[in-house]
C-alpha positions in Angstrom: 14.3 -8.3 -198.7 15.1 -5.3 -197.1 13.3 -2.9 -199.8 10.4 -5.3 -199.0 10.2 -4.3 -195.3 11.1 -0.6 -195.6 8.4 -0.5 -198.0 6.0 -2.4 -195.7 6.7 -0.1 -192.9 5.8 3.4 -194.7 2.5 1.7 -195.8 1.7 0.7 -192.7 2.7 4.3 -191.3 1.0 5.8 -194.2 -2.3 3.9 -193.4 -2.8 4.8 -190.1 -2.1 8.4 -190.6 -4.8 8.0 -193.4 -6.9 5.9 -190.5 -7.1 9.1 -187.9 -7.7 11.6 -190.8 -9.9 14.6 -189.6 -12.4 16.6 -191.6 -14.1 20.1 -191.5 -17.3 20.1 -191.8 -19.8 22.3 -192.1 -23.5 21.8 -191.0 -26.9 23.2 -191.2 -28.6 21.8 -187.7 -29.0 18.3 -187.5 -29.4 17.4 -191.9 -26.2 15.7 -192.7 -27.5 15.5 -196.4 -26.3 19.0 -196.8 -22.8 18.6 -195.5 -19.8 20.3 -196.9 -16.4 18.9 -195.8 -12.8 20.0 -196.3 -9.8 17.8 -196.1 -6.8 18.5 -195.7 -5.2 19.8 -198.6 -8.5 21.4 -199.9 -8.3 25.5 -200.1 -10.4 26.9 -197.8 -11.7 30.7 -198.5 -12.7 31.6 -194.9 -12.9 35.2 -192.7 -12.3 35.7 -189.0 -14.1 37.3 -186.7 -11.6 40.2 -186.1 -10.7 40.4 -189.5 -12.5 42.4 -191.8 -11.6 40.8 -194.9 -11.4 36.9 -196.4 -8.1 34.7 -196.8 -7.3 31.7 -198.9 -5.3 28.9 -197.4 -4.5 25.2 -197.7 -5.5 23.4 -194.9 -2.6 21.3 -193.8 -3.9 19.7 -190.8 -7.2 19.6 -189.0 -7.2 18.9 -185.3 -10.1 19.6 -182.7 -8.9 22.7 -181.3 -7.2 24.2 -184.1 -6.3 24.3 -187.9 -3.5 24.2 -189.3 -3.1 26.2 -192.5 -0.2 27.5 -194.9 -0.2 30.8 -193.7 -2.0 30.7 -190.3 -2.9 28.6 -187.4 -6.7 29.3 -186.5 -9.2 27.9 -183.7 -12.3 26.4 -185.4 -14.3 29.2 -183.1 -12.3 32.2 -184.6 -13.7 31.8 -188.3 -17.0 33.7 -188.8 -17.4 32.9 -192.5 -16.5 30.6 -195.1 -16.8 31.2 -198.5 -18.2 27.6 -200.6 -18.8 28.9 -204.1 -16.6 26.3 -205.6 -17.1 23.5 -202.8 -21.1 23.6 -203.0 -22.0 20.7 -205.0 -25.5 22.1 -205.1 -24.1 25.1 -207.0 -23.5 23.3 -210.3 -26.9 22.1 -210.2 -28.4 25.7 -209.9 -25.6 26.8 -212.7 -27.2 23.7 -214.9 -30.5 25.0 -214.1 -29.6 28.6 -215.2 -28.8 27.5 -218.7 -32.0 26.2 -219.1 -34.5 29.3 -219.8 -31.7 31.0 -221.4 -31.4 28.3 -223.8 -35.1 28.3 -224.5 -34.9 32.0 -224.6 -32.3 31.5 -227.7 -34.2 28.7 -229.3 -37.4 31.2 -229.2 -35.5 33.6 -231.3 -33.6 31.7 -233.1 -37.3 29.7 -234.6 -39.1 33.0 -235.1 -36.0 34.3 -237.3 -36.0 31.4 -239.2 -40.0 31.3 -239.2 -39.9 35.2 -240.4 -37.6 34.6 -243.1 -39.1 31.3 -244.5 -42.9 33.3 -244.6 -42.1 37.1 -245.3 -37.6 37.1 -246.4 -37.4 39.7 -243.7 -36.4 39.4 -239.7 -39.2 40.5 -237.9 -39.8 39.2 -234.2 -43.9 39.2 -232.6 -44.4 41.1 -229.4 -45.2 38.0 -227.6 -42.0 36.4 -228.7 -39.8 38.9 -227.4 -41.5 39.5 -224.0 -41.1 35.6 -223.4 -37.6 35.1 -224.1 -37.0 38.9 -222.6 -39.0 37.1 -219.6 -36.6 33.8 -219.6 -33.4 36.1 -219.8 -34.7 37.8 -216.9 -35.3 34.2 -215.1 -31.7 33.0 -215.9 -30.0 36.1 -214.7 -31.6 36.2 -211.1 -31.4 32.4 -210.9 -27.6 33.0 -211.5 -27.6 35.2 -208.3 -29.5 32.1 -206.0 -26.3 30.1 -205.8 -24.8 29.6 -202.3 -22.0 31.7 -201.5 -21.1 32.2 -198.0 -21.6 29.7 -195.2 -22.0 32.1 -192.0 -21.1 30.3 -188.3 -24.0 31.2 -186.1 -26.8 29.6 -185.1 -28.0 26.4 -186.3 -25.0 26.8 -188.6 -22.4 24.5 -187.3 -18.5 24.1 -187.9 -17.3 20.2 -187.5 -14.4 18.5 -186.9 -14.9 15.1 -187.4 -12.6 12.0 -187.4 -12.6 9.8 -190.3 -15.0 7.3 -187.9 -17.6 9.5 -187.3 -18.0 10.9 -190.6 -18.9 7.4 -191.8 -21.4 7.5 -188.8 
């Protein structure tokens, strides 16, 4: 009976800690479809505005006037940058969409070997073949550089912290 309660107790302490959790999140103007949040406990790759280079941290507690990291205690107002290669769920969808005409570039070559040594037993590629898939190679590689990397503060660019209520707002 005892157990019973003791467990009872650090539920219920457990749940309302999990009840007033805060998130970080950051905002383009007023679309909330685009939203990227942190949690605590997330890694956060972020740089201040007096520093001239970027830090990783765990966020170990978020809090409307400050954060509180592993290394570092920082005002929402001081970072200038946040890095959200990894966070960016839109980034896998560009990274998908990179494979694509590099894929069809391989196929190309891979059907007009196949079709050269079937018809004449030697490897010979047509002009056109190679300046498409040399044209898809060139598609894929500066489609791999369109990916979102840095999130900068200013403007219309907003830095959140919202409580677990409003988020479901």
């Amino acid at each position: 009976m005892k157990f019973f309660l003791v467990a009872t107790t650090l539920f219920l302490v457990l749940s309302l800690d999990l009840a007033g959790q805060s998130y970080l999140v950051l905002q383009k103007g007023d679309n909330q479809k685009t939203r990227i949040r942190y949690k605590v406990g997330e890694t956060m790759t972020y740089k201040l505005r007096d520093i001239p280079y970027y830090m990783t941290d765990v966020i170990r507690e978020i809090q409307q006037g400050h954060l509180l990291l592993g290394e570092n205690i920082v005002a929402p107002r001081q970072i200038e940058i946040i890095d959200i290669r990894q966070k960016d769920e839109r980034n896998s969808t560009l990274r998908n969409l990179t494979l694509l005409p590099a894929g069809a570039a391989l196929l190309l070559l891979t059907a007009e070997t196949v079709n050269s040594l079937y018809g004449e037993g030697s490897i010979q590629y047509s002009n056109a073949s190679v300046a498409i898939a040399g044209g898809l190679v060139g598609t894929a590689l500066i489609m791999s550089q369109v990916r979102y990397k840095k999130f900068r503060i200013k403007g219309r660019r907003n830095l959140l912290v919202l409580t677990q209520e409003e988020w479901e707002k």
